[in-house]
matplotlib code that plots the C-alpha trace (Angstrom):
import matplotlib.pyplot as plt

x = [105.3, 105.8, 105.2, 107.3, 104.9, 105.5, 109.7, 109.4, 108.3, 110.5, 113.7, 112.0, 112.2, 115.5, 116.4, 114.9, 116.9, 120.5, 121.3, 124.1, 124.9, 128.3, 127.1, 128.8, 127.7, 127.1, 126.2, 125.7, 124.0, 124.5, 127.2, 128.7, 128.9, 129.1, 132.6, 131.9, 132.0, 130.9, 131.5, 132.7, 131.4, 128.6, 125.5, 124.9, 120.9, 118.8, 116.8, 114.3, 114.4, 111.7, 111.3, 115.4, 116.4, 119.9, 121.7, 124.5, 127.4, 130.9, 134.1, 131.7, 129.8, 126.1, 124.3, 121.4, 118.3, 115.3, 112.0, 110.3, 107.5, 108.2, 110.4, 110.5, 113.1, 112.4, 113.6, 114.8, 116.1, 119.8, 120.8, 116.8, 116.9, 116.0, 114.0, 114.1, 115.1, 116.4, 114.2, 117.3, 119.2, 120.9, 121.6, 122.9, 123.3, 124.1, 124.3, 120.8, 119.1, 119.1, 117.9, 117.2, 116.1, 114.0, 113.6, 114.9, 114.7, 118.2, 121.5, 123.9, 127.7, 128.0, 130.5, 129.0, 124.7, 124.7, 125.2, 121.7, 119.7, 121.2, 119.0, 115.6, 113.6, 112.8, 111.5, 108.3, 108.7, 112.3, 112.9, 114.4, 111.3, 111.2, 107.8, 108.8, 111.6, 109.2, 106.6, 109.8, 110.3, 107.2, 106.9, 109.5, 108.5, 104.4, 103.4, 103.5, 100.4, 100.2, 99.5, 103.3, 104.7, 104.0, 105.4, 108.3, 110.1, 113.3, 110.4, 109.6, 110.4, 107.8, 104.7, 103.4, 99.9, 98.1, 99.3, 98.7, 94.9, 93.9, 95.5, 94.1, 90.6, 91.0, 91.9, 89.1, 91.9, 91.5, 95.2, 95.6, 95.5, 98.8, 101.3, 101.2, 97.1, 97.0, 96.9, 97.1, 99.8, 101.2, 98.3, 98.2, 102.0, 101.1, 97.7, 100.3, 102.6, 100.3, 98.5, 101.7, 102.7, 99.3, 100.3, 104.1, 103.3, 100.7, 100.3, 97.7, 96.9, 93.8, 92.9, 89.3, 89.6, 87.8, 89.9, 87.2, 88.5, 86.7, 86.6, 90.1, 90.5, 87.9, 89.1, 92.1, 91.2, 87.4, 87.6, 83.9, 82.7, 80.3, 82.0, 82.2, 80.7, 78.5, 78.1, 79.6, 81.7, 85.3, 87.4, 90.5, 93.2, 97.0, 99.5, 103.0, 104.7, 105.1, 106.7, 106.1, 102.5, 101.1, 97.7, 95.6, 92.1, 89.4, 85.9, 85.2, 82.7, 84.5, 87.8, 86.3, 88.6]
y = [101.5, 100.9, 97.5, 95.9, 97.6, 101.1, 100.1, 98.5, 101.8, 103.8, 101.6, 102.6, 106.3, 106.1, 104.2, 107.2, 109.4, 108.2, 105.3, 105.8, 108.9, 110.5, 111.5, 115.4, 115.5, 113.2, 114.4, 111.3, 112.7, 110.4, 110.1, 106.8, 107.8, 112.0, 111.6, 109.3, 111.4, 109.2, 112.2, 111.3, 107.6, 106.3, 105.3, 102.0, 101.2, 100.8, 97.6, 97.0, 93.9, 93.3, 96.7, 97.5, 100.1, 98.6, 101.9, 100.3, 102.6, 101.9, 100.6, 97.8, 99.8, 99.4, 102.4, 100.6, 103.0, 101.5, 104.1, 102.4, 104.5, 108.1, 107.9, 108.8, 109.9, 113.4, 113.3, 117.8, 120.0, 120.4, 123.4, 123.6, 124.4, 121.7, 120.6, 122.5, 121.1, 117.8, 116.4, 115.7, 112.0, 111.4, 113.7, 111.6, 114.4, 114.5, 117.1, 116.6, 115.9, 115.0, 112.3, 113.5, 110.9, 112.4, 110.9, 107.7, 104.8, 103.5, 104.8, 102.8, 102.4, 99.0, 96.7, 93.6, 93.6, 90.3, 92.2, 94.3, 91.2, 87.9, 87.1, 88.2, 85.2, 85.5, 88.9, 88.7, 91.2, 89.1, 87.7, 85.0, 84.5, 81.3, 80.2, 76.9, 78.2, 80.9, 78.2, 75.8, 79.0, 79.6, 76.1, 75.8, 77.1, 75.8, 76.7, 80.2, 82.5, 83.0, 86.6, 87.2, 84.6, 86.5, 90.0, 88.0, 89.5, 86.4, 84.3, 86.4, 89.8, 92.7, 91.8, 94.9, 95.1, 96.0, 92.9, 90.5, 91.4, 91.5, 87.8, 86.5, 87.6, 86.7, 82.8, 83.2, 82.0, 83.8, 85.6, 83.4, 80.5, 78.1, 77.7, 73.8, 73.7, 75.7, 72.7, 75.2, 77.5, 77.3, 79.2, 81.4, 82.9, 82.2, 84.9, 87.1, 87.6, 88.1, 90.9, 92.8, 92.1, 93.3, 96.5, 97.1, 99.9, 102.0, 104.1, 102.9, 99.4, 97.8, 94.6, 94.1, 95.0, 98.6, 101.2, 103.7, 105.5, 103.5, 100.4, 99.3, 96.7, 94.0, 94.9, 97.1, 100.5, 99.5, 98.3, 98.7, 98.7, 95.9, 93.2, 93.2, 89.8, 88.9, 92.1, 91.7, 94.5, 94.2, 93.4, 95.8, 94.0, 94.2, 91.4, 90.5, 91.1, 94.8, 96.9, 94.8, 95.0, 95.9, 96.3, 93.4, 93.8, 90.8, 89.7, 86.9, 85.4, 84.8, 84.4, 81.9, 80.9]
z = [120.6, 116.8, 115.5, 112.9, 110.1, 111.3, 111.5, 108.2, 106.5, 108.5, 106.8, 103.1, 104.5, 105.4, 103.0, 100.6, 101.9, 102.1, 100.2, 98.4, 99.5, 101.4, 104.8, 104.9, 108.6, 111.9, 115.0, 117.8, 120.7, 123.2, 126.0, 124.4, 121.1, 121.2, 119.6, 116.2, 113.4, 110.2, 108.0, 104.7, 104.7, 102.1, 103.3, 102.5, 103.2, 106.3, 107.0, 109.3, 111.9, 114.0, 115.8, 115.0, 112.5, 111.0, 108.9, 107.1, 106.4, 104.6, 106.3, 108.6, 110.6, 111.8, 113.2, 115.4, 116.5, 118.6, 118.3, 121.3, 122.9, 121.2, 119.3, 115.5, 112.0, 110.3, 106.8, 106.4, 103.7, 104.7, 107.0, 107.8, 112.0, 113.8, 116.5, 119.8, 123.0, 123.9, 121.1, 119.1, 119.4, 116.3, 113.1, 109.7, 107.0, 103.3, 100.9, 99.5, 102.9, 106.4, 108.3, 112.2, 115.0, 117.4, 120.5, 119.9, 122.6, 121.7, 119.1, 119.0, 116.4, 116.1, 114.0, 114.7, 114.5, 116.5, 119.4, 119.1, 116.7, 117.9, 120.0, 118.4, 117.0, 113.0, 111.5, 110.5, 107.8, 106.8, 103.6, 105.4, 107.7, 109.2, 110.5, 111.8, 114.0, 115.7, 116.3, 117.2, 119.9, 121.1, 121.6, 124.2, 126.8, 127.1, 130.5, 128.9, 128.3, 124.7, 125.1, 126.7, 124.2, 121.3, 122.6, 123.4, 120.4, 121.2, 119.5, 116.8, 116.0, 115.0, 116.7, 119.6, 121.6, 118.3, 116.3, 119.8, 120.4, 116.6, 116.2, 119.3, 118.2, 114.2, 115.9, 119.1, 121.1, 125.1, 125.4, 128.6, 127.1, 127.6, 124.5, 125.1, 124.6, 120.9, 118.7, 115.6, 116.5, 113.1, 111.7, 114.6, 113.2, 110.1, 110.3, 112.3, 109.8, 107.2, 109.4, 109.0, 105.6, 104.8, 106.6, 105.4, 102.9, 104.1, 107.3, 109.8, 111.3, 109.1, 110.3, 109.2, 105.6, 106.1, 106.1, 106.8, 110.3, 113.3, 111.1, 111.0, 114.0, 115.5, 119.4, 119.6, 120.6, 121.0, 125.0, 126.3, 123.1, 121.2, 119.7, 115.8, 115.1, 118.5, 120.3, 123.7, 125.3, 124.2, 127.9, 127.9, 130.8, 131.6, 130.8, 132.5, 135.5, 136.6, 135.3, 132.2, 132.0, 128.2, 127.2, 126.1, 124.6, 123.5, 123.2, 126.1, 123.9, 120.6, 122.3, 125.3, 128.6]

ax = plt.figure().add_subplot(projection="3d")
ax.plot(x, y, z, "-o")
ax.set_aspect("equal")
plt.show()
C-alpha cells in the first residue's frame, strides 16, 4: 500500500493538473455516487493526509479517494480512450486534461472531511504536524506492540510496512517491544517523520542515503539477507490479528528482544 510519501506526491500531481480549473466532465463510478455530476465546478486543489487524497472543489464539496493496495491517478490528454475494463473508478476532466483514478480503494463526495480524517492522528507530512499529540497517542494505550502502534494510522497518519521496519531498525528497537518500555519514543516519531519528509519529492523509498537500486533500505525488502551493519540474516514475520497481519522485517541482532 502507498505510504504517506507516495500520497503526498500524488496531491502535487493532482494538484498539477486541476487547480484552478472548471471540471467540463465527472464521471463517479461507484454505486453511491454514479449520479454526481461536478461539471462546471472549479477545482480548487488536492491535499494529501496521511494516506487520504482530499480534491477540493467549489460550492463545499470534498472528493475523498483512498489508493490502498492497487490503486493509482493517471494524469491523460483529454478525449484520449481510457483504460479497459473495470479499471476505471473515478474520471475528473477539464478542458486541458483529465485526471482518471484507477483502481481506487475508496471514492467518496463528501461535504464535511471530518467524516473520512477525524479520526486519523496528526499527518506526518502536515504543516500542522504535531509530534507531541502522536507520541501523546501512542502513549495511551502501552501494553501495545510498537510494531501495530505505529501502523495504527488513529495515532499518526502516513506511516506503512516500509516506513515501520526502516524506523524500528534506524532506533534497534525489536518491533514487539511494548509502547510503555520505549523511554525515547519522541525520537522514535521524530526519525519517522523525517524518513518521509526526506522522501516527499522523489519516487522510491531511500532510507540509507544510497540511492543506487539495492541500496536504498537497511531491512525492507532484504528478508534472508545479511544485515547492513552486523551481518545477520534479516527475519521477515507477520504482525496483527488475522486478517490484519502486515509484513514486518528486522535484524535480531541490532534490534534485540
Amino acid at each position: 500500500m502507498p505510504e504517506g510519501d507516495a500520497v503526498y506526491r500524488t496531491a502535487a500531481r493532482l494538484r498539477e493538473a486541476l487547480d484552478g480549473r472548471v471540471l467540463t466532465r465527472t464521471d463517479f463510478r461507484v454505486p453511491r455516487h454514479a449520479t454526481a455530476d461536478l461539471s462546471g465546478r472549479t477545482v480548487i486543489t488536492t491535499a494529501s493526509y496521511g494516506k487520504h487524497l482530499l480534491t477540493r472543489v467549489e460550492g463545499g464539496l470534498t472528493v475523498h479517494t483512498h489508493l490502498r493496495m492497487d490503486g493509482s491517478w493517471r494524469i491523460m490528454e483529454p478525449g484520449r480512450r481510457l483504460p479497459p475494463g473495470d479499471q476505471v473508478r473515478l474520471v475528473l476532466a477539464t478542458e486541458e486534461t483529465q485526471a482518471v483514478g484507477l483502481k481506487l480503494g475508496m471514492v467518496d463526495l463528501v461535504k464535511d472531511e471530518r467524516q473520512i480524517i477525524g479520526h486519523l492522528g496528526p499527518d506526518l507530512l502536515g504543516e500542522g504536524w504535531d509530534a507531541a499529540e502522536a507520541v501523546s497517542r501512542l502513549r495511551a494505550r502501552p501494553k501495545r506492540s510498537i510494531g501495530e502502534a505505529l501502523l495504527d494510522q488513529r495515532n499518526l497518519a502516513g506511516i506503512g510496512t516500509i516506513y515501520r521496519a526502516e524506523t524500528l531498525f534506524l532506533r534497534g528497537v525489536w518491533p514487539w517491544r511494548r509502547v510503555g518500555e520505549i523511554e525515547n519514543l519522541d525520537s522514535l516519531v521524530s526519525l519517522a517523520q523525517r524518513l518521509l519528509d526526506a522522501n516527499k519529492v522523489h519516487a522510491g523509498t531511500v532510507t540509507t542515503g544510497d540511492r543506487r537500486p539495492g541500496n536504498q533500505t537497511w531491512v525492507y525488502g532484504r528478508a534472508g539477507r545479511p544485515c547492513r551493519r552486523c551481518g545477520t540474516r534479516i527475519s521477515r514475520g507477520e504482525m496483527g490479528a488475522q486478517p490484519q497481519e502486515r509484513l514486518i522485517l528486522w535484524c535480531g541482532n541490532c534490534q534485540p528482544r
